[in-house]
N, CA, C and O atoms as a Tinker XYZ file with bonds, in Angstrom:
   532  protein
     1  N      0.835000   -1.171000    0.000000    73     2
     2  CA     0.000000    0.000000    0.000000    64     1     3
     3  C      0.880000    1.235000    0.000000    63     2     4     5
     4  O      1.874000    1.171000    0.724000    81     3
     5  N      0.705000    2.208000   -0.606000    73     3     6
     6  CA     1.153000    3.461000   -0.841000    64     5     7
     7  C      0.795000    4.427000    0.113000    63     6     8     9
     8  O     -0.420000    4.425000    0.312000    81     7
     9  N      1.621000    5.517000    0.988000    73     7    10
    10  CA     2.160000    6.444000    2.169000    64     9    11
    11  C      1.793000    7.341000    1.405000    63    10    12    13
    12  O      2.110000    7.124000    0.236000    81    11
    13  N      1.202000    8.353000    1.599000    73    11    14
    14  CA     1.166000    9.941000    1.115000    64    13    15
    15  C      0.808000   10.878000    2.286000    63    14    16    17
    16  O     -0.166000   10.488000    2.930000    81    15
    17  N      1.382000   12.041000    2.715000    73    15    18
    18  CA     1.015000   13.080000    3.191000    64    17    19
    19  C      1.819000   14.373000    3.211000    63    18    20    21
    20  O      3.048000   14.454000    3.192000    81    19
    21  N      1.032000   15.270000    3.248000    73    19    22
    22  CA     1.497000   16.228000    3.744000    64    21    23
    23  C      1.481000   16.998000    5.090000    63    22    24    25
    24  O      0.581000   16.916000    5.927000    81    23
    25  N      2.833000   17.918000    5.206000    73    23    26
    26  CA     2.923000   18.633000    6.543000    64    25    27
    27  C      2.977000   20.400000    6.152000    63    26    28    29
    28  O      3.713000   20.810000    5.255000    81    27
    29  N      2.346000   21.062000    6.733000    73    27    30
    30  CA     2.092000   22.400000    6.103000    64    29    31
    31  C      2.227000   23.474000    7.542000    63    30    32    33
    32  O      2.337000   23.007000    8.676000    81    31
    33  N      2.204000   24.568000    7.329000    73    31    34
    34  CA     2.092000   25.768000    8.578000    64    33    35
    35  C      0.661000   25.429000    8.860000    63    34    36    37
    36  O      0.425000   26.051000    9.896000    81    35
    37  N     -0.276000   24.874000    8.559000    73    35    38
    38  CA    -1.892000   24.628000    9.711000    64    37    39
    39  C     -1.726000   23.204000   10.208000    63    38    40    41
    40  O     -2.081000   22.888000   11.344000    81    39
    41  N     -1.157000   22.303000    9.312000    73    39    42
    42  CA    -1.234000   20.835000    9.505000    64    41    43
    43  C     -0.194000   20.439000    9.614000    63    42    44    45
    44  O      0.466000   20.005000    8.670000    81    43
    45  N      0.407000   20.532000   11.449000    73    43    46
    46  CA     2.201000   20.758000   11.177000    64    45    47
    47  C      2.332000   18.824000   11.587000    63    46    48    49
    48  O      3.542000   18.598000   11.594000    81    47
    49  N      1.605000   17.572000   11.880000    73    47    50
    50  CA     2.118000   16.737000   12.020000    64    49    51
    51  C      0.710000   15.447000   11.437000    63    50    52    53
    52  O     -0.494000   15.617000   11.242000    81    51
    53  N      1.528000   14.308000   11.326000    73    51    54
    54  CA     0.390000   13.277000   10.603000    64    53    55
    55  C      0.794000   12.103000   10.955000    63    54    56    57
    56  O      1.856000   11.647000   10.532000    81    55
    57  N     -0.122000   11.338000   11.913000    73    55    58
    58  CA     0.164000   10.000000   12.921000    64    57    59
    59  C     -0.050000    8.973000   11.931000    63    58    60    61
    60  O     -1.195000    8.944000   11.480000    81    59
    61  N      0.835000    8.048000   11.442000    73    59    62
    62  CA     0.504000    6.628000   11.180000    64    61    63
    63  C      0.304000    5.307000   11.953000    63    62    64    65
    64  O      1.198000    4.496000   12.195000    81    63
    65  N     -0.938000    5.209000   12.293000    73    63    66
    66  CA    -1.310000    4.325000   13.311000    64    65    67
    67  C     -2.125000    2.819000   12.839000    63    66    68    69
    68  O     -3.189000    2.895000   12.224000    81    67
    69  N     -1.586000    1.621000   13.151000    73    67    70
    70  CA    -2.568000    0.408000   13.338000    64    69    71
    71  C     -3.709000   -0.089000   13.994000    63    70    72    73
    72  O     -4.013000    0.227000   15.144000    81    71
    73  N     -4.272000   -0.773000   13.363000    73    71    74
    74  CA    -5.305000   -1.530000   14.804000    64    73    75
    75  C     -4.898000   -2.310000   15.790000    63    74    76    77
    76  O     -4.864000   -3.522000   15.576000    81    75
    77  N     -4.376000   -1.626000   17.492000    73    75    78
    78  CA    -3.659000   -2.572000   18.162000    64    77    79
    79  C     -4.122000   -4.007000   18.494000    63    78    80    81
    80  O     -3.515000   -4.776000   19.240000    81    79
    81  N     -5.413000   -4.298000   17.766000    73    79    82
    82  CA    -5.761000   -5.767000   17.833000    64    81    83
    83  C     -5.490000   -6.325000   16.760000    63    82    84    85
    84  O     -5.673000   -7.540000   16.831000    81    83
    85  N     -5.050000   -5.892000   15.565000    73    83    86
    86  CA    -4.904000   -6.609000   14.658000    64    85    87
    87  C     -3.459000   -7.159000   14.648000    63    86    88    89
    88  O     -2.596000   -6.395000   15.082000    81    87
    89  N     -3.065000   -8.414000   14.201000    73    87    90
    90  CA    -2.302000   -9.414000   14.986000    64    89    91
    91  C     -1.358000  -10.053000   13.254000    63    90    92    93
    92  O     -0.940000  -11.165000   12.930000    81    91
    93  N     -1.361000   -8.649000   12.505000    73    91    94
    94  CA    -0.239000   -9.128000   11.709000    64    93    95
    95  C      0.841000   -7.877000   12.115000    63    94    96    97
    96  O      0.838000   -6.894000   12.856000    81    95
    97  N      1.705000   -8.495000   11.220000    73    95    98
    98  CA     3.146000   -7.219000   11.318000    64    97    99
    99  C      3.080000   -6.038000   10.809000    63    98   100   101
   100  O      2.036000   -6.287000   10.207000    81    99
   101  N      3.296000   -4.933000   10.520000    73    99   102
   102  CA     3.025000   -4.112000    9.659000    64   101   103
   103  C      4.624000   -3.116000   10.139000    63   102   104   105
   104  O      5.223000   -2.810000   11.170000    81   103
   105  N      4.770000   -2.896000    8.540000    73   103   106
   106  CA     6.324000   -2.073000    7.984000    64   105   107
   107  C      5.689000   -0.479000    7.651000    63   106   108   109
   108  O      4.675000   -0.451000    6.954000    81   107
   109  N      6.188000    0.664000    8.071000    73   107   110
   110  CA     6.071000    1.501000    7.093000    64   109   111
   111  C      7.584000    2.132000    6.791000    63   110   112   113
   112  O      8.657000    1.996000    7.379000    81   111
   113  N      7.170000    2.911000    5.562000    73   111   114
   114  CA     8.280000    2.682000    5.332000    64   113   115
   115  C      8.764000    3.919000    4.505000    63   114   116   117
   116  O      7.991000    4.188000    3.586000    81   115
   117  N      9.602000    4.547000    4.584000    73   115   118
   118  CA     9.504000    6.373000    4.278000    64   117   119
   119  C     10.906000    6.290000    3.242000    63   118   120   121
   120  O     12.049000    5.884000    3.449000    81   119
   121  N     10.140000    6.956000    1.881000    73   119   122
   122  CA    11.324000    7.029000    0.771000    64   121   123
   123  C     11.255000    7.946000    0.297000    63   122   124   125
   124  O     12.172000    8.175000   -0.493000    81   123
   125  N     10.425000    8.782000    0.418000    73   123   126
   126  CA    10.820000   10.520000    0.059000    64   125   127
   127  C      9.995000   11.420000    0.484000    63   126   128   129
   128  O      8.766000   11.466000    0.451000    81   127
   129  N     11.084000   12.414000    1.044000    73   127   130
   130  CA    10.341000   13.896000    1.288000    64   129   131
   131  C     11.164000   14.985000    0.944000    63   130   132   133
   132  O     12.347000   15.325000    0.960000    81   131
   133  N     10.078000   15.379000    0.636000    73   131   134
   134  CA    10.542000   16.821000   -0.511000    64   133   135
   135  C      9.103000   18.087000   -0.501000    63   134   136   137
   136  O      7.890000   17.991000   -0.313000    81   135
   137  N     10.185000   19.382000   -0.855000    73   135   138
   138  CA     9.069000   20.667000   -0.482000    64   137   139
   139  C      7.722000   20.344000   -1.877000    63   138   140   141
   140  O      7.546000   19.196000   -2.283000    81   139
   141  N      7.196000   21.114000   -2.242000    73   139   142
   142  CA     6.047000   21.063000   -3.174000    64   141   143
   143  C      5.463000   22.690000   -2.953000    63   142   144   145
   144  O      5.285000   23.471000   -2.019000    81   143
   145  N      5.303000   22.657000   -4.355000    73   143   146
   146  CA     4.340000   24.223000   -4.996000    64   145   147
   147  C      4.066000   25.074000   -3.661000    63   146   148   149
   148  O      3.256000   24.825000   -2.768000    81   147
   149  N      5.042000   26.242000   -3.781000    73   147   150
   150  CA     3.936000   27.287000   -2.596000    64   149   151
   151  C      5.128000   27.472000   -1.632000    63   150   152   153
   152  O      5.178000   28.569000   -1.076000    81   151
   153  N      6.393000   26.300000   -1.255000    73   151   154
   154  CA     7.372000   26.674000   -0.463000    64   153   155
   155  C      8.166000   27.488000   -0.111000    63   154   156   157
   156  O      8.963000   27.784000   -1.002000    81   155
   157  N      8.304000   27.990000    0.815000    73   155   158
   158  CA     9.526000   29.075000    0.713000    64   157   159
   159  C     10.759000   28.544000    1.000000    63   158   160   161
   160  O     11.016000   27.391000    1.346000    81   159
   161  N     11.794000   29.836000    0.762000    73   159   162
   162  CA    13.444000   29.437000    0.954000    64   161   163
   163  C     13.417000   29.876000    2.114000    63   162   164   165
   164  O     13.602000   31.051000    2.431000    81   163
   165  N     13.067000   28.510000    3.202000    73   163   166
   166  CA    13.061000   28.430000    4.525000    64   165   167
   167  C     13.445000   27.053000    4.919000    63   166   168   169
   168  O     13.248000   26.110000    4.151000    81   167
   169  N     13.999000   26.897000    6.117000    73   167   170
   170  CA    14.506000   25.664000    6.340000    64   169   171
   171  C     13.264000   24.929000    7.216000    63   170   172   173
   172  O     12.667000   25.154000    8.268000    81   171
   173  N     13.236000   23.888000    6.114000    73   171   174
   174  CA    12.341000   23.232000    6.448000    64   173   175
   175  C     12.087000   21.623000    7.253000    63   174   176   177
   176  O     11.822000   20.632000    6.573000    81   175
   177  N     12.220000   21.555000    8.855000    73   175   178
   178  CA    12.632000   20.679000    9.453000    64   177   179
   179  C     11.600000   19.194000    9.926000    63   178   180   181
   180  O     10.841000   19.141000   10.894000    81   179
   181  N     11.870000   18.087000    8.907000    73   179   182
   182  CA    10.729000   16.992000    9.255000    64   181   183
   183  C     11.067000   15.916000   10.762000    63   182   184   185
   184  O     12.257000   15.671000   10.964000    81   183
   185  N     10.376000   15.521000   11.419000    73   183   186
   186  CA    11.251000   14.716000   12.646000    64   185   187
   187  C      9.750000   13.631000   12.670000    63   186   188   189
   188  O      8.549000   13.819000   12.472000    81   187
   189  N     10.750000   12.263000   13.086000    73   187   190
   190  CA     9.906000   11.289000   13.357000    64   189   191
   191  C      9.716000   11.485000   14.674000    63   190   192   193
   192  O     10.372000   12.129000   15.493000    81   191
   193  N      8.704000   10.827000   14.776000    73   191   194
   194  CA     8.149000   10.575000   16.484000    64   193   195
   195  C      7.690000    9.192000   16.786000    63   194   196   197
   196  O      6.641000    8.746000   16.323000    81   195
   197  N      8.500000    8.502000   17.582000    73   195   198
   198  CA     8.126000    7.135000   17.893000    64   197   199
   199  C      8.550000    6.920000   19.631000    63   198   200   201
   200  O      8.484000    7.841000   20.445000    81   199
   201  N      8.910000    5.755000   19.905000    73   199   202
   202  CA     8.822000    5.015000   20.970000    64   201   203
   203  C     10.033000    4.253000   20.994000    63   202   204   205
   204  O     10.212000    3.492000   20.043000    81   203
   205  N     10.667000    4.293000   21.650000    73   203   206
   206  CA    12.238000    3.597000   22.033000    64   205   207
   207  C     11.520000    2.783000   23.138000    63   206   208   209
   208  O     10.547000    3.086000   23.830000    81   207
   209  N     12.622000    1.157000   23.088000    73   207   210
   210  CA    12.679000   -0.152000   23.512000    64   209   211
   211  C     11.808000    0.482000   25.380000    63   210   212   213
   212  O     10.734000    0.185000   25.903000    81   211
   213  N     12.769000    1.260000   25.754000    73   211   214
   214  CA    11.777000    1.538000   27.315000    64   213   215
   215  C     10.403000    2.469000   27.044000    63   214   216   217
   216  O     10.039000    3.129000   28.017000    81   215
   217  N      9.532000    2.597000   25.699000    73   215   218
   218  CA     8.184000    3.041000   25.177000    64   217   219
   219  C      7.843000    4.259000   25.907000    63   218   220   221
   220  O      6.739000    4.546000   26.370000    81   219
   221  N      9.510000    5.316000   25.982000    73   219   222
   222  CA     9.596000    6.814000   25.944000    64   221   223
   223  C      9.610000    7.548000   24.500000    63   222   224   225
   224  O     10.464000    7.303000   23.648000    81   223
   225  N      8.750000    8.310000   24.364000    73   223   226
   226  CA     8.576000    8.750000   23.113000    64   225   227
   227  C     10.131000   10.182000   22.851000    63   226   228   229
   228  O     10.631000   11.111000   23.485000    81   227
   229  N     10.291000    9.529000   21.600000    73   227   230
   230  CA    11.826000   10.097000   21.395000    64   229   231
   231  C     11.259000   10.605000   19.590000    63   230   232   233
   232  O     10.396000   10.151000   18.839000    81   231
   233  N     12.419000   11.922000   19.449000    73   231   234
   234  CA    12.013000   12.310000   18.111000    64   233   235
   235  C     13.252000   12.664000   17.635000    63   234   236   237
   236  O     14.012000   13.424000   18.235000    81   235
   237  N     13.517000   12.069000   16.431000    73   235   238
   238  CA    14.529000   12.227000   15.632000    64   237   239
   239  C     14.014000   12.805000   14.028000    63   238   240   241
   240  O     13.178000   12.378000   13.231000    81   239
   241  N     14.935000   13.952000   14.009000    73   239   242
   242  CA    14.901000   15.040000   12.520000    64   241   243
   243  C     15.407000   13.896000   10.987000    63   242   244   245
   244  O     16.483000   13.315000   11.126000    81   243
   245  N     14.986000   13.762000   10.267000    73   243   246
   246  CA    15.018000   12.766000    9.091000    64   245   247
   247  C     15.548000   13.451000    7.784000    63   246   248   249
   248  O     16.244000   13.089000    6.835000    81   247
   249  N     14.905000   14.611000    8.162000    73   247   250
   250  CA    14.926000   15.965000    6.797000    64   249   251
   251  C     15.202000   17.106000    7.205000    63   250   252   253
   252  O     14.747000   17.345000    8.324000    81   251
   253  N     15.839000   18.000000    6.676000    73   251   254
   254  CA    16.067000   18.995000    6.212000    64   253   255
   255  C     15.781000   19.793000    5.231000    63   254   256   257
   256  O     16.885000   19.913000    4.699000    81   255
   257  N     14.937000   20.525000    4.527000    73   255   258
   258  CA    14.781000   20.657000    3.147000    64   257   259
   259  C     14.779000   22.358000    3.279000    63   258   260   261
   260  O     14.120000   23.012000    4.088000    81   259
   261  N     15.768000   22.908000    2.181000    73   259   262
   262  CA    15.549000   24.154000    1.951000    64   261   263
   263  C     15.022000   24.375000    0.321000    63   262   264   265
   264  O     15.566000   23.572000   -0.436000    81   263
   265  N     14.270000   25.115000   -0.203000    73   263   266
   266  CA    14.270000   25.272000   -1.852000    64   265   267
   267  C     15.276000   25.626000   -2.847000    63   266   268   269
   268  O     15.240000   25.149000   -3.981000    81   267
   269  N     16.285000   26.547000   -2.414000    73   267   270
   270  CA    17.299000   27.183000   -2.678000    64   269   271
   271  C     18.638000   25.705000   -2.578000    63   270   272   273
   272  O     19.797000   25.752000   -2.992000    81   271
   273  N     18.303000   25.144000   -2.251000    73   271   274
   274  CA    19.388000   24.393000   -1.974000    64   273   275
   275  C     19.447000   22.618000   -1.932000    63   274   276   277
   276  O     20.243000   21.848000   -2.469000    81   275
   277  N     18.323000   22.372000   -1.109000    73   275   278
   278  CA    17.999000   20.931000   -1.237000    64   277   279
   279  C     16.180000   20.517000   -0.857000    63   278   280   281
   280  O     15.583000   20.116000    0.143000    81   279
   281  N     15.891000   20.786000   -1.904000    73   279   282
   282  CA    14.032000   20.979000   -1.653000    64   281   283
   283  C     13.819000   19.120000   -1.990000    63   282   284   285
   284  O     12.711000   18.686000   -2.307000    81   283
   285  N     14.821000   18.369000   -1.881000    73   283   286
   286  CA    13.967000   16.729000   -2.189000    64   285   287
   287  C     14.894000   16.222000   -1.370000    63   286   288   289
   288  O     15.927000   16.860000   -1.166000    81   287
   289  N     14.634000   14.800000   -0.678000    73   287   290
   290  CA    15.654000   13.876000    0.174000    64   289   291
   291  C     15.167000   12.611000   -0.149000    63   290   292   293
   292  O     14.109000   12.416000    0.450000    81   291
   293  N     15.510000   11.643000   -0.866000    73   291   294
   294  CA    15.537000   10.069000   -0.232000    64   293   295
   295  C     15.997000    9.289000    0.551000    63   294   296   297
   296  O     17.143000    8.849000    0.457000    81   295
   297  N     15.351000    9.046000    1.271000    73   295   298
   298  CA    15.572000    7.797000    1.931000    64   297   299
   299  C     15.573000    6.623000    2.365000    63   298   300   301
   300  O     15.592000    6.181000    3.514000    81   299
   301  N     15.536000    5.850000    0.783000    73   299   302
   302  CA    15.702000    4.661000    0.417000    64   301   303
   303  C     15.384000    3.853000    1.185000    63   302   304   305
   304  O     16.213000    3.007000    1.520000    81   303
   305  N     13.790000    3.837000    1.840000    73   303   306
   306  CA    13.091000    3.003000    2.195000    64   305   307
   307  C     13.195000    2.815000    3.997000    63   306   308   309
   308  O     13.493000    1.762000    4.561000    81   307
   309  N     12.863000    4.128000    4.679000    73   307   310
   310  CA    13.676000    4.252000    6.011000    64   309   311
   311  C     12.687000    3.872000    6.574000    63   310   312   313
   312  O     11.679000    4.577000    6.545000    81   311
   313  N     12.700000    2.442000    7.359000    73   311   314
   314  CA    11.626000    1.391000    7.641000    64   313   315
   315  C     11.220000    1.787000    8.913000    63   314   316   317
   316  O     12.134000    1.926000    9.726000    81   315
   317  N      9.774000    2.065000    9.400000    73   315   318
   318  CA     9.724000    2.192000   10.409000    64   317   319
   319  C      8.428000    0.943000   11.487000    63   318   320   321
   320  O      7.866000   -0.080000   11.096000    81   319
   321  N      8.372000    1.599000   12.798000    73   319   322
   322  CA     7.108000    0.019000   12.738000    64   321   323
   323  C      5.855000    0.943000   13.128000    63   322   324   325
   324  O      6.240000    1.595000   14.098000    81   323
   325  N      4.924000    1.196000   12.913000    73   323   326
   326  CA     3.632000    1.872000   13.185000    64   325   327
   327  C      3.151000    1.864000   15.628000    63   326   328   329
   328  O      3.478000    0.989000   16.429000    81   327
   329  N      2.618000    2.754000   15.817000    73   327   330
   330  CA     2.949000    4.280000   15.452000    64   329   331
   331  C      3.804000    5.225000   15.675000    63   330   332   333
   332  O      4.524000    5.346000   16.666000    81   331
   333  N      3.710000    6.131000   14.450000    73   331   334
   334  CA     4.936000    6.945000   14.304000    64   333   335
   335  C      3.993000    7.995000   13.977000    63   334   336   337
   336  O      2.824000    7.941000   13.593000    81   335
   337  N      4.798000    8.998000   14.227000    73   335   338
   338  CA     4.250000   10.717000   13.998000    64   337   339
   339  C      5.321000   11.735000   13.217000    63   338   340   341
   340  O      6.419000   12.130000   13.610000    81   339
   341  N      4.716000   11.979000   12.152000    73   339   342
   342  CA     5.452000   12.682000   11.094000    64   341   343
   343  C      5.212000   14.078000   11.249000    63   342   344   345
   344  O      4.155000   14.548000   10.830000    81   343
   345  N      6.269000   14.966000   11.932000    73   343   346
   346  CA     6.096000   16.062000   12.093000    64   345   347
   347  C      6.946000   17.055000   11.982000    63   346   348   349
   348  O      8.138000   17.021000   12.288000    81   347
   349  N      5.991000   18.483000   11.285000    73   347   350
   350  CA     7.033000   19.335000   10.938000    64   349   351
   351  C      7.461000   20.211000   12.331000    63   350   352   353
   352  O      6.681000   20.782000   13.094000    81   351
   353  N      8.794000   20.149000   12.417000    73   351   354
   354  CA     9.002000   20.962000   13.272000    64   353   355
   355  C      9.937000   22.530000   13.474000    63   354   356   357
   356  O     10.251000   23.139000   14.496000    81   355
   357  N     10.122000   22.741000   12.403000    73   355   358
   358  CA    10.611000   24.027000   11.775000    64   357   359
   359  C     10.209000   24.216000   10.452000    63   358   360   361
   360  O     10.103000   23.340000    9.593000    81   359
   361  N      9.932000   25.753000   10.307000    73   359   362
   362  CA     9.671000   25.715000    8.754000    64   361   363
   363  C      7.760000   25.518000    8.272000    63   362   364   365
   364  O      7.177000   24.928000    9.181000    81   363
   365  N      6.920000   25.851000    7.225000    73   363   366
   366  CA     5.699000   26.357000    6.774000    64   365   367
   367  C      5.650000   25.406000    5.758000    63   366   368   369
   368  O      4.527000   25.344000    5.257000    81   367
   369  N      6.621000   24.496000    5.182000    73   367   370
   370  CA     6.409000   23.636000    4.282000    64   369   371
   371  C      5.614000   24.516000    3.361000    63   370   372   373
   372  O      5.734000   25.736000    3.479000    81   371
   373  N      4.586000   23.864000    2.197000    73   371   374
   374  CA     4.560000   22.585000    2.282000    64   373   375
   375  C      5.380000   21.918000    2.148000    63   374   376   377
   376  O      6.311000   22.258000    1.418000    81   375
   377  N      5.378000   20.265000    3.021000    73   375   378
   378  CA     6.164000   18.946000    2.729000    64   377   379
   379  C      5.722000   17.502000    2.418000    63   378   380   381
   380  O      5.076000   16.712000    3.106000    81   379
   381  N      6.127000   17.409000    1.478000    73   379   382
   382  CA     4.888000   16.199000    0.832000    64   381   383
   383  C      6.171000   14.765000    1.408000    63   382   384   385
   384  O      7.365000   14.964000    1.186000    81   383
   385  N      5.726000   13.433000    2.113000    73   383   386
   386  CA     6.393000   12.841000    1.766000    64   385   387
   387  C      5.581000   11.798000    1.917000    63   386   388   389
   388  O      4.567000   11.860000    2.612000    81   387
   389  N      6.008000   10.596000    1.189000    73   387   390
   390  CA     5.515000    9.589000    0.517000    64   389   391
   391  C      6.712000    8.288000    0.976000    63   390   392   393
   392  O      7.867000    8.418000    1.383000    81   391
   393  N      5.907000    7.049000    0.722000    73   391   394
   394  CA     6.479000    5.570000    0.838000    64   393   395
   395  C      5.766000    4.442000    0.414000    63   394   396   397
   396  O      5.307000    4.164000   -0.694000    81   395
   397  N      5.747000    3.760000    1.617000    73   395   398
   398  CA     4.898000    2.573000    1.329000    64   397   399
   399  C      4.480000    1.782000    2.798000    63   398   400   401
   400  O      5.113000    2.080000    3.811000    81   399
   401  N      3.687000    1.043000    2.843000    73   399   402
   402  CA     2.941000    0.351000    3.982000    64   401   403
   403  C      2.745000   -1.285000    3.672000    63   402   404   405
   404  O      2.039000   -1.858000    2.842000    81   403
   405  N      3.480000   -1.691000    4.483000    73   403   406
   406  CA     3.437000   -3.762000    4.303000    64   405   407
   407  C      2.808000   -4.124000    5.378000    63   406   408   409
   408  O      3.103000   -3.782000    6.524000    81   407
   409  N      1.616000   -5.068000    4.936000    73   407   410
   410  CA     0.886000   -6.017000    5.751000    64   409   411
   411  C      1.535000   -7.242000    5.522000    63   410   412   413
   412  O      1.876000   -7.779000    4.468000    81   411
   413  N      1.670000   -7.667000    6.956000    73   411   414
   414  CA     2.458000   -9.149000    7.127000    64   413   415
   415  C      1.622000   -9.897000    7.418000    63   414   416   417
   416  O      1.583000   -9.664000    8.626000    81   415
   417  N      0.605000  -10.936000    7.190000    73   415   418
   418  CA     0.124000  -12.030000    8.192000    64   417   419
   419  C      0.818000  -12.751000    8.261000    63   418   420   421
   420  O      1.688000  -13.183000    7.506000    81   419
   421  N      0.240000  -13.136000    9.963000    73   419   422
   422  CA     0.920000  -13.826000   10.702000    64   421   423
   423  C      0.197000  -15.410000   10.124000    63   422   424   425
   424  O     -0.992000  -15.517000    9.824000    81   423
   425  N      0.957000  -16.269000   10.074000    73   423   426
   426  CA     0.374000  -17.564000    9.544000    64   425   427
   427  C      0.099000  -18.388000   10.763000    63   426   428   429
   428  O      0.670000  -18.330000   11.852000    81   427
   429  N     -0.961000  -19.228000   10.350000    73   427   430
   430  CA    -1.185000  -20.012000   11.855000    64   429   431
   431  C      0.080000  -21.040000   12.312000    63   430   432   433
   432  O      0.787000  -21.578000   11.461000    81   431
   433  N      0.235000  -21.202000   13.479000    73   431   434
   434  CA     1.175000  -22.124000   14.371000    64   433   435
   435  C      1.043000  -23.734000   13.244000    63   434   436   437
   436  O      1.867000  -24.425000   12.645000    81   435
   437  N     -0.443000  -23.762000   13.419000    73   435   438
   438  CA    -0.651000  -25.612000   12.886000    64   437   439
   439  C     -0.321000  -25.430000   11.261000    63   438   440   441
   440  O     -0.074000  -26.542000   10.796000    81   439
   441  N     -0.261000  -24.692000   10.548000    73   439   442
   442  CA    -0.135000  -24.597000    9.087000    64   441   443
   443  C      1.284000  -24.941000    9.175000    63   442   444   445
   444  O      1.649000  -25.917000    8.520000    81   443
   445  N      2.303000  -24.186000   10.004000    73   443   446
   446  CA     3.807000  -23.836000    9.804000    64   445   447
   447  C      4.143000  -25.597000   10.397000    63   446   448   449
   448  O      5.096000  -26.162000    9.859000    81   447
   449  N      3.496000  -26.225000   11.269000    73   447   450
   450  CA     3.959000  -27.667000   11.418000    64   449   451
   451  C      3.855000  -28.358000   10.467000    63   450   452   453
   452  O      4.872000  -28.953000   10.111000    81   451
   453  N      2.345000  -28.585000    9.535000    73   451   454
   454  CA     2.910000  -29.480000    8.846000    64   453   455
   455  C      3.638000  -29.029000    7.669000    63   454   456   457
   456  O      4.003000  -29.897000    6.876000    81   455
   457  N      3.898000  -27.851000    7.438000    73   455   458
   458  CA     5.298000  -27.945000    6.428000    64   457   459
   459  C      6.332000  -28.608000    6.774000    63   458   460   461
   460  O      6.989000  -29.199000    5.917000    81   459
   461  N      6.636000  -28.633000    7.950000    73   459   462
   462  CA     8.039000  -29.034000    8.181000    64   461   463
   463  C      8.492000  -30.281000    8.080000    63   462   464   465
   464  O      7.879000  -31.123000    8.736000    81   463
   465  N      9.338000  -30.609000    7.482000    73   463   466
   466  CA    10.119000  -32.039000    7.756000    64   465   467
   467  C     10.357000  -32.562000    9.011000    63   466   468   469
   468  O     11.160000  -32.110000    9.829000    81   467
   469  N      9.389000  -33.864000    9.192000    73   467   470
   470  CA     9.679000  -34.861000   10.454000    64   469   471
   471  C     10.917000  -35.545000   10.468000    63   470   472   473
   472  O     11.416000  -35.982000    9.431000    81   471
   473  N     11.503000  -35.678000   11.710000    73   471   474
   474  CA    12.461000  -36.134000   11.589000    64   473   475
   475  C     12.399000  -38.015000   10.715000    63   474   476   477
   476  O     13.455000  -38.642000   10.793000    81   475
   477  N     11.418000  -38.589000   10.118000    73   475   478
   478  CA    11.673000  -39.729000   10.103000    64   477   479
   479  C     11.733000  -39.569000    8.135000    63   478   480   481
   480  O     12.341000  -40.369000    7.423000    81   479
   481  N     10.861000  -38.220000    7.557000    73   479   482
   482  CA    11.494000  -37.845000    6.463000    64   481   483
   483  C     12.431000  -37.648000    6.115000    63   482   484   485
   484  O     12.618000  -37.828000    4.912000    81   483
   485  N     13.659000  -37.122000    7.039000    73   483   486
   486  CA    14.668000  -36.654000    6.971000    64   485   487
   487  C     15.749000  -37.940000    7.289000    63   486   488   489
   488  O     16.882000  -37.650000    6.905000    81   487
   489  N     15.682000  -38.845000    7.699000    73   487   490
   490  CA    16.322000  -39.578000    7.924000    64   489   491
   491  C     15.896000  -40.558000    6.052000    63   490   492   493
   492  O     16.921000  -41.132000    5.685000    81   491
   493  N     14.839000  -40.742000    5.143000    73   491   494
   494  CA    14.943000  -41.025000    4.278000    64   493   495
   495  C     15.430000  -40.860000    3.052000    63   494   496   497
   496  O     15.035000  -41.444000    2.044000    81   495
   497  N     16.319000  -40.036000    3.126000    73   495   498
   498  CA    16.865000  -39.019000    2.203000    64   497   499
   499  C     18.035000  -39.939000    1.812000    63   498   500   501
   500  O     18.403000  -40.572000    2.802000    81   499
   501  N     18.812000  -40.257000    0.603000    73   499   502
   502  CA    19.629000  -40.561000    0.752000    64   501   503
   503  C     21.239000  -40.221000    0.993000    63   502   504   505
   504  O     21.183000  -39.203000    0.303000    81   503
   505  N     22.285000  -40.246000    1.313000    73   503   506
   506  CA    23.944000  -39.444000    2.420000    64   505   507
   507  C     24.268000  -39.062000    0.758000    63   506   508   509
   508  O     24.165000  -39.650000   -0.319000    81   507
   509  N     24.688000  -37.810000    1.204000    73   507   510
   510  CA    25.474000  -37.198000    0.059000    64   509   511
   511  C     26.568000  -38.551000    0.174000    63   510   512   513
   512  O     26.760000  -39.129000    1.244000    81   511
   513  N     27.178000  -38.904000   -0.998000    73   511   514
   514  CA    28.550000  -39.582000   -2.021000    64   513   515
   515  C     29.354000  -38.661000   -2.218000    63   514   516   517
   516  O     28.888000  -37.667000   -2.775000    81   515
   517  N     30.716000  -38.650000   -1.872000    73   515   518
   518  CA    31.684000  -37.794000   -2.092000    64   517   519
   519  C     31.930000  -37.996000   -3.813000    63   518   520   521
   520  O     31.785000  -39.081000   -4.376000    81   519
   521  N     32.219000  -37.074000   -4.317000    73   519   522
   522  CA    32.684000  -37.307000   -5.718000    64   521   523
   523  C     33.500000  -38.044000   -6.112000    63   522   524   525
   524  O     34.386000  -38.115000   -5.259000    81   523
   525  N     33.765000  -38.809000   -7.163000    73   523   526
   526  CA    34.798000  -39.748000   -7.778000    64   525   527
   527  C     36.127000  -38.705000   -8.398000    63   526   528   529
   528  O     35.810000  -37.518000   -8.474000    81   527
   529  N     37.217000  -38.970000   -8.732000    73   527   530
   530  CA    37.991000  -38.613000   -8.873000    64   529   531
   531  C     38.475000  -38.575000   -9.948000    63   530   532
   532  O     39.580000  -38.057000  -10.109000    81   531
């Protein structure tokens, strides 16, 4: 699924959030932000907002964007895990940035057993033969 938003001087931040009952994985995943129509030559500062391992909310700057100088950034797919808060925190934008969103299901426990090789399959196999010479 495809990420789009923008961050502007009225609409300075934009939460990407899951259903905390829903019980697959989910990736998002941030590959470009860049100014768009209307920007000024102002420095324009984007920062994630998430949750570190002790689930203290910590914010780290991703972007920088001035027009005059560097109005686009990739970042080749900067994976994050949902929720996260995309926010401008310096600067009137606009800032458009875009990615992508992966749904993982989780597969059931009893499906993933019987794929697997029993040990009495595995013992029918026949011993690798060293090569002849």
């Amino acid at each position: 699924l495809l990420l789009g938003c923008e961050l502007t001087a009225s609409t300075k931040s934009y939460t990407f959030q899951v259903d905390e009952e829903d019980d697959s994985d989910h990736i998002l995943a941030l590959s470009v932000v860049c100014l768009t129509d209307g920007a000024k030559d102002e420095c324009n500062v984007v920062e994630v907002v998430g949750r570190n391992h002790e689930n203290q909310e910590i914010a780290v700057p991703v972007a920088n964007l001035k027009l005059s100088c560097q109005p686009l950034l990739s970042l080749d797919d900067f994976k994050l895990q949902p929720p996260v808060t995309f926010r401008l925190a310096a600067g009137s934008g606009p800032v458009h940035l875009a990615g992508w969103h992966r749904i993982m299901h989780r597969e059931d426990a009893s499906f993933e057993e019987d794929d697997d090789l029993s040990e009495e399959d595995e013992e029918e196999l026949p011993p690798i033969m060293p090569a002849k010479k």
